[in-house]
C-alpha positions, 0 to 999 in steps of 0.5 A, a space after each residue: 934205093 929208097 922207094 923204086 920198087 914200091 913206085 914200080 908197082 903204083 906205076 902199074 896200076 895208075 895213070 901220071 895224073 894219078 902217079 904223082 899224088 899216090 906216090 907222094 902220099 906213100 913216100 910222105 907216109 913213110 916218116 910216122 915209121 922214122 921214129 916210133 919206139 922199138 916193137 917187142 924184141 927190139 931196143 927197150 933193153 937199153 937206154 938211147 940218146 932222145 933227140 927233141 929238136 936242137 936239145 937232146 939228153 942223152 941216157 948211155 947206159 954206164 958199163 962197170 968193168 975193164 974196158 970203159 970204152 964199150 961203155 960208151 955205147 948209144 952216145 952217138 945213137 939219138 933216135 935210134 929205131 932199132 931193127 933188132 938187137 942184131 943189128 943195134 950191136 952192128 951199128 953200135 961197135 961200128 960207130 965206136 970203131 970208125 970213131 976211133 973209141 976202139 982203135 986199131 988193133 984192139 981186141 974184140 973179147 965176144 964173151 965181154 961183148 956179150 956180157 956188156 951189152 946183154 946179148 947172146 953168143 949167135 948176135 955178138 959172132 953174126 955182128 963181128 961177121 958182118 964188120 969183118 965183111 966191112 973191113 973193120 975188124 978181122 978174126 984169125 986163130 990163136 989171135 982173135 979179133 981185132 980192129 982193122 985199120 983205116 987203111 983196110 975199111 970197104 970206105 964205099 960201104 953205105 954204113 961206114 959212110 954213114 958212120 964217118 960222116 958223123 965221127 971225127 972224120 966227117 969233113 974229110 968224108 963231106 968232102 970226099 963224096 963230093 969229089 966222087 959225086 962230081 966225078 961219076 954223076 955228070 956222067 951218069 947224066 950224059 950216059 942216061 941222055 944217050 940210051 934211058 928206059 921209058 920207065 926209068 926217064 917216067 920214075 925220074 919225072 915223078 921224083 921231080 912232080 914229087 920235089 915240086 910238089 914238097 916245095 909248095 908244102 915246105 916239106 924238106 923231109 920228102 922233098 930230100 927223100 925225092 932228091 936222093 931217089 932221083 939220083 939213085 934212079 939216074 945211076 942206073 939208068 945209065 947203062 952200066 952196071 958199074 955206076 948202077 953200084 954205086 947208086 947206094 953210095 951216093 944214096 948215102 952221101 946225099 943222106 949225111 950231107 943233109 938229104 933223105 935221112 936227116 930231113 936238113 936241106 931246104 927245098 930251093 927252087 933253084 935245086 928243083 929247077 935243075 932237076 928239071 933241066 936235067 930230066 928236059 935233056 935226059 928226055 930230048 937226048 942230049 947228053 951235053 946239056 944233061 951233064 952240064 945241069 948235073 954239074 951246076 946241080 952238085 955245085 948247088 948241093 955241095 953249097 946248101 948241104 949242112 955240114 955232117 956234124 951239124 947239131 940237127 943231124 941225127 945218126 941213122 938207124 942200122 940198117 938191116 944185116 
């Protein structure tokens, strides 16, 4: 989720007059922090890709050793605002596996990890950690660790999602969480007509308050992040617990196919007005008519969104492990 939780507590403490210009003045605040420079602790011990409107540099710093692969690092990294360096070395080697720099089956030396990247011990062992819980990498006695393959990746994993979409694989990956947002989406719109939370069915009429209101602005950055809550929401308003965990999934796929993170689909009235259709038959309770906005909105999408590998796109920031 992107903003719920915060929206939760200003929905306590105001009215829906209220609501709407307090939480659009929340999410649209949150942008000054997409893209401020690294705080003490954080990425100024090495040098990242800058991203300046369609022209970029990119500053990889140039490793000397054996293995020039691992000096690749930060190529994909433009605009990285890291969360320390725990999880730059997670975001780092997790790109370069799922790009295919380091192949299945390739040895991962944690003593040349931790050499090349200038980092200790405890980040290179709690970062393998965390891509062998994702299925990219596996540490067994007397072999060491290496790179999984494909076949063994956790592909609903929201980083490794993140990653594909913007590797080699990133048609495939377009092109796969469109099926899969077909599939559960349509639904997850029906089963929320049936039986919704007043709470949840209000949260969702702010997000679309929200998208009418970044519309009239131009404002696709919040009207993307808007866009992406209400589905999250939608998931788990459905009633079951199964599509609930899905939402991060989708959260992902609608942030690589031109939504929350990279700011790239413009704000369509045609968009917003579905959104409407869908929240209008959500709140009367007929299911049929919300699953058949849901769909005519994803038909929408998939024809707006920039492709994943588009030059404006830019790759995340790591998440935090």
């Amino acid at each position: 989720m992107l903003f719920t939780k915060d929206l939760k507590v200003v929905a306590g403490s105001a009215d829906k007059g209220g609501m709407t210009t307090l939480a659009h003045s929340m999410m649209t605040a949150t942008r000054s922090t997409d893209s401020g420079p690294a705080g003490p602790g954080g990425l100024d011990r090495y040098s990242y890709a800058e991203s300046t409107g369609s022209a970029r540099t990119t500053n990889a710093p140039v490793w000397e050793g054996t293995d020039p692969d691992l000096g690749r690092v930060g190529r994909r990294a433009a605009g990285s605002r890291g969360r320390g360096l725990h999880g730059q070395l997670v975001q780092q080697l997790g790109q370069m596996i799922v790009s295919g720099d380091l192949g299945a089956d390739r040895p991962l030396v944690p003593e040349e990890i931790g050499q090349r990247f200038e980092v200790s011990r405890t980040v290179v062992r709690e970062s393998l950690r965390v891509l062998e819980a994702k299925g990219l990498v596996s540490a067994r006695p007397n072999v060491g660790t290496r790179v999984r393959p494909v076949g063994d990746w956790n592909l609903l994993d929201p980083d490794i999602i993140e990653w594909r979409a913007f590797g080699p694989q990133r048609e495939d990956q377009r092109r796969e969480l469109c099926e899969l947002r077909l599939t559960i989406e349509p639904l997850a719109a029906r089963l929320a007509a049936g039986d919704i939370r007043e709470e949840v069915r209000q949260r969702l009429a702010d997000m679309v308050e929200i998208m009418n209101h970044a519309l009239g602005q131009g404002d696709a950055l919040t009207f993307s992040r808007a866009d992406a809550e209400f589905h999250s929401l939608l998931l788990q308003g459905a009633g079951n617990r199964m599509l609930e965990h899905l939402s991060g999934i989708v959260g992902a796929a609608l942030q690589v196919s031109g939504g929350a993170l990279s700011g790239c689909e413009h704000p369509t009235e045609a968009s917003l007005l579905l959104h409407q259709r869908i929240l209008d038959a959500i709140s009367a309770g007929e299911p049929v008519a919300a699953e058949s906005a849901m769909r005519q909105l994803l038909a929408v999408h998939s024809e707006t969104a920039a492709p994943a590998g588009s030059a404006d796109h830019v790759v995340p920031a790591p998440r935090e492990h």
